[in-house]
C-alpha positions as CSV (number, residue, x, y, z in Angstrom):
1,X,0.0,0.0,0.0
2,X,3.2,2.5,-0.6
3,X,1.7,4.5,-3.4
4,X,5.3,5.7,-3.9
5,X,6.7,1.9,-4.4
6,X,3.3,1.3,-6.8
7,X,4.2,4.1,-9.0
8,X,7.8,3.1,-9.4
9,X,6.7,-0.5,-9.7
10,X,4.5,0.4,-12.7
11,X,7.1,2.0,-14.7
12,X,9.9,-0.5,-13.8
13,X,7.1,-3.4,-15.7
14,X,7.1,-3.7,-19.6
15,X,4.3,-4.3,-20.9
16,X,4.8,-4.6,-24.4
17,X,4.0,-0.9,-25.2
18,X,5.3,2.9,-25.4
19,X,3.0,4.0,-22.8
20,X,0.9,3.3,-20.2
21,X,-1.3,5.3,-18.0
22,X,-3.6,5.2,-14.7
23,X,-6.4,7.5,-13.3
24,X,-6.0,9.7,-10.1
25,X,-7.7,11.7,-8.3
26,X,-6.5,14.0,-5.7
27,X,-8.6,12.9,-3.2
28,X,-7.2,9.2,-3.7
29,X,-3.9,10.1,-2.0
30,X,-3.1,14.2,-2.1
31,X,0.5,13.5,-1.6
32,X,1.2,11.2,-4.3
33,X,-1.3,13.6,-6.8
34,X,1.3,16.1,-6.5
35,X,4.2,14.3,-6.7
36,X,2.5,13.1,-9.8
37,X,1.0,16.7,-10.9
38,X,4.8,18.0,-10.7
39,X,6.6,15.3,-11.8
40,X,7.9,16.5,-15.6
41,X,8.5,12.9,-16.7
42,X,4.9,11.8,-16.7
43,X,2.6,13.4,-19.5
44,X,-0.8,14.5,-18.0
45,X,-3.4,13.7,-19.7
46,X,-6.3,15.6,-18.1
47,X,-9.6,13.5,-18.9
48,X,-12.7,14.8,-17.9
49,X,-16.9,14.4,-18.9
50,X,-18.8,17.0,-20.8
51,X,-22.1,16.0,-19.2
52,X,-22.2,18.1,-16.4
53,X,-25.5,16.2,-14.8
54,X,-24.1,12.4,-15.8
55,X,-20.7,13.9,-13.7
56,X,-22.9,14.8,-10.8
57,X,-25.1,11.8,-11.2
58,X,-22.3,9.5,-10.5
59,X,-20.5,11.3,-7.8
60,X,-23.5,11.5,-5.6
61,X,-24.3,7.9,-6.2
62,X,-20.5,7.0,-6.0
63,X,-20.6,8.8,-2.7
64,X,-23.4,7.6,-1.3
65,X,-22.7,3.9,-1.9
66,X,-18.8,4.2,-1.6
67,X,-18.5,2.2,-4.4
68,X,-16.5,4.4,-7.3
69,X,-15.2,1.6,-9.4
70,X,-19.1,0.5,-10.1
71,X,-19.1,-2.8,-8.9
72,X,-22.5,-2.0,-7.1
73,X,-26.2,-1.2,-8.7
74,X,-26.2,3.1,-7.9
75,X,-29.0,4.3,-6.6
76,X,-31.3,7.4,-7.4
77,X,-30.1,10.3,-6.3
78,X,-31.8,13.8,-5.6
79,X,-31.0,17.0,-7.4
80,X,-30.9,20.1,-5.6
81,X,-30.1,23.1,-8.0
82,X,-27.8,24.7,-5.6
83,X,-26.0,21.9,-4.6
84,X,-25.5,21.3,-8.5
85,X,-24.4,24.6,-9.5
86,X,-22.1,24.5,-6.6
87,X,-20.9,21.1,-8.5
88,X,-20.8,22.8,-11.6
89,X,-18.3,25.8,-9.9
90,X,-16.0,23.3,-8.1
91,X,-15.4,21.2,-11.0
92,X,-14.6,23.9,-13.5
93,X,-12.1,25.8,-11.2
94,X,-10.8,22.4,-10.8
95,X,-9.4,21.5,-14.1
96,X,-8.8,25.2,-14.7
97,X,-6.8,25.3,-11.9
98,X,-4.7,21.9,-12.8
99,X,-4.3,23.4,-16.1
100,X,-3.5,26.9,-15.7
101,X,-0.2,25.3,-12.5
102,X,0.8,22.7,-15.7
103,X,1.1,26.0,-18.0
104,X,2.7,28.2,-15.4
105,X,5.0,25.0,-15.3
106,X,5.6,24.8,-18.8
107,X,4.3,21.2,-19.1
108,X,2.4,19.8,-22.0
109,X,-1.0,18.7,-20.9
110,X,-3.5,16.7,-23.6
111,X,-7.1,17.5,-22.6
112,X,-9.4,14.6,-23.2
113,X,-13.0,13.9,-22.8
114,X,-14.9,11.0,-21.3
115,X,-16.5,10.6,-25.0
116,X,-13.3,10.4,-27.1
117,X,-12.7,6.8,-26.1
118,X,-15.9,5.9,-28.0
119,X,-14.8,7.4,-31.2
120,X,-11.3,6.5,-32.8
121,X,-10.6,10.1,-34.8
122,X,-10.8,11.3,-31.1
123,X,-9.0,8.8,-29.6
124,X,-5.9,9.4,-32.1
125,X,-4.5,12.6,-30.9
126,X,-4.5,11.3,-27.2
127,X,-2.1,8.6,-28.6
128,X,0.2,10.8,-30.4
129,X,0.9,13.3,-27.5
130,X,2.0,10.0,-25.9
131,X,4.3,9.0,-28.8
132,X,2.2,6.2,-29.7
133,X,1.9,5.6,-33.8
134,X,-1.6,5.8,-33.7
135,X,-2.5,2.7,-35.9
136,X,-5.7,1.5,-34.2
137,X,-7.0,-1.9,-34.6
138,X,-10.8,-2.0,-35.1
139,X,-12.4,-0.7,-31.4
140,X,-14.6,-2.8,-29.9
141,X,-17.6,-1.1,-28.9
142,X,-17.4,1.0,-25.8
143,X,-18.5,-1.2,-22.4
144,X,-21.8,-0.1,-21.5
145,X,-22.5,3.0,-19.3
146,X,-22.9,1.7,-15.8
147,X,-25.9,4.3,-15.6
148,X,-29.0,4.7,-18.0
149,X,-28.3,6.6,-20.7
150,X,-31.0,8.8,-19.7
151,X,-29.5,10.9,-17.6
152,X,-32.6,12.2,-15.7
153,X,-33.9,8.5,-14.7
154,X,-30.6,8.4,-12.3
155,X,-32.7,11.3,-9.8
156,X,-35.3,10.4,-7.3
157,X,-36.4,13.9,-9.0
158,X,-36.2,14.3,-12.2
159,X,-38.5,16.7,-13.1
160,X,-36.5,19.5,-11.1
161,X,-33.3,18.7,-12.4
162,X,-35.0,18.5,-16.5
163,X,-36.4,22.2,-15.3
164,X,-32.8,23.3,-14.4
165,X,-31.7,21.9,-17.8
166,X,-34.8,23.4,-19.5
167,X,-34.1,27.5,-17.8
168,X,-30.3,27.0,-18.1
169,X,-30.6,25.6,-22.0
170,X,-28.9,22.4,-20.8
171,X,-30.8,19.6,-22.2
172,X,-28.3,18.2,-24.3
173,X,-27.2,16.6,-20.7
174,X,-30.4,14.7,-20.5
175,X,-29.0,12.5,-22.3
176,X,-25.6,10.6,-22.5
């Protein structure tokens, strides 16, 4: 459980390929995100979800089952406008803050998006910042969202949050 030990491990292993990669987030071990965040060696690929609802969908399910790897069913959860736009504000200052301290840094970043792994013209330019020759076998479909595509079934209240989306002309995230 040395998280420092872990990351050298990884690196030390071959497996067959020019790079390989791992999600973290900071709340997963703070220490080791920055060690990580400043270490020039390791390209940053900063991956995120478009789908502002679906993001906050999953985190309040995640949260309230402690299960964020989805090995369990997630339950509804309730929307609360405030708490969402709150959600909203965290999450952008967030990744503009992680972006804005790799610039000031002069490290490359590659921003990706939760939807380019379904699509391989988007998945190319993630493997050419790494230095990978982006010749990609046929994709197999994507695995199936853990949660409806129907973003508003995952609420206990869905017809608030589809009236947020409806006055803040969001309802392009009803759907995912």
């Amino acid at each position: 459980r040395d998280p420092q030990e872990f990351l050298e491990g990884m690196f030390a292993i071959d497996f067959g390929t020019k790079a390989t990669g791992f999600k973290i987030f900071p709340s997963q071990n703070p220490e080791m995100f920055e060690r990580i965040l400043n270490d020039r060696g390791i390209a940053k690929i900063i991956h995120s979800r478009d789908n502002g609802l679906a993001r906050f969908a999953s985190l309040r399910a995640a949260r309230a089952t402690s299960d964020f790897v989805g090995e369990l069913e997630k339950p509804l959860v309730e929307f609360k406008a405030k708490r969402f736009m709150q959600f909203l504000e965290e999450h952008a200052a967030f990744f503009d803050g992680i972006e804005r301290r790799l610039a000031a840094d002069g490290q490359s970043f590659h921003r990706s998006r939760f939807e380019d792994f379904r699509n391989p013209d988007r998945l190319k330019p993630i493997l050419e910042f790494l230095g990978v020759t982006p010749t990609l076998p046929p994709l197999q479909p994507p695995p199936q969202n853990r949660g409806s595509s129907d973003v508003l079934s995952r609420f206990s209240n869905p017809e608030a949050a589809e009236a947020y989306l409806r006055d803040h002309n969001l309802m392009h995230w009803a759907r995912e």
